[in-house]
C-alpha positions in Angstrom: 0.0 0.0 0.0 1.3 3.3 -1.1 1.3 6.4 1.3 -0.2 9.9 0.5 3.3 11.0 -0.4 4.4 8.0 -2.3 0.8 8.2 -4.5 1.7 12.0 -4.8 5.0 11.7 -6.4 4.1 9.0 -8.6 0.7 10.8 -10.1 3.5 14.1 -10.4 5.7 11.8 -12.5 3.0 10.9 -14.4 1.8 14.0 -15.4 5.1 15.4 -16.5 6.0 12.6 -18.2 2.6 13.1 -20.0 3.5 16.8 -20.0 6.8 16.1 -22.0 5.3 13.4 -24.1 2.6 16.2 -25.4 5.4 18.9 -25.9 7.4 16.5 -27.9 4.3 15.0 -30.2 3.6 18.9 -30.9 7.5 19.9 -31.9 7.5 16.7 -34.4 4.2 17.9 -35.4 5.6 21.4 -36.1 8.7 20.4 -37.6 6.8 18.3 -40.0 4.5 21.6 -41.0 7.7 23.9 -41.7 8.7 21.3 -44.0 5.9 21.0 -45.3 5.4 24.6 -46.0 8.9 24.7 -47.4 7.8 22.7 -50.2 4.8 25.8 -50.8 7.2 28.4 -51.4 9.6 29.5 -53.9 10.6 32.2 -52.2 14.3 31.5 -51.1 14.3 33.5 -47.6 11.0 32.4 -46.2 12.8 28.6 -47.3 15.5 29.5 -45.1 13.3 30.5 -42.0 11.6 27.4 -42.1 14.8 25.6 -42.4 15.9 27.3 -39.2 12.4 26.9 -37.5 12.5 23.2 -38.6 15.7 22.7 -37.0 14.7 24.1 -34.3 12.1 22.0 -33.5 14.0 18.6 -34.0 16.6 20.2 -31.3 14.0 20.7 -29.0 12.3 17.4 -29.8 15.8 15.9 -29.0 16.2 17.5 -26.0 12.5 16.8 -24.7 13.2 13.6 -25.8 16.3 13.2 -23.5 14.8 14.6 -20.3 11.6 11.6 -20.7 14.6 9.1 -21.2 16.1 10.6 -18.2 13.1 10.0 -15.9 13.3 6.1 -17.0 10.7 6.6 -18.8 9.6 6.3 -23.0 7.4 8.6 -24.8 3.8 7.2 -24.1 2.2 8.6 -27.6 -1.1 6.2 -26.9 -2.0 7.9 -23.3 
């Protein structure tokens, strides 16, 4: 039987693992719609924004990624 505390800090690791998971699924989501939009454009500096953007978003993906890993945990896309 778990205590109060014990309950607390596992429904707290929970949540921001579930937190995380939902930042990460959106930074894919927006790195996949700036390359997406790069394909829309011809115009060669609004290309290299969304290049940057893009980037961007994988590196915080990555890093998201890293700090689930580091709570022993996997991204739980299927919540």
């Amino acid at each position: 039987m778990k205590t109060t505390r014990e309950a607390a800090r596992e429904a707290s690791h929970k949540n921001l693992v579930q937190v995380l998971t939902d930042l990460l699924e959106k930074n894919y989501d927006a790195e996949k719609g700036y390359k997406k939009a790069i394909e829309h454009t011809s115009n060669q500096d609004l290309k290299e924004f969304l290049k940057k953007q893009a980037l961007q978003r994988n590196h915080f993906a990555t890093e998201i990624d890293k700090h689930i890993h580091l709570l022993n945990e996997h991204p739980c896309w299927y919540s």
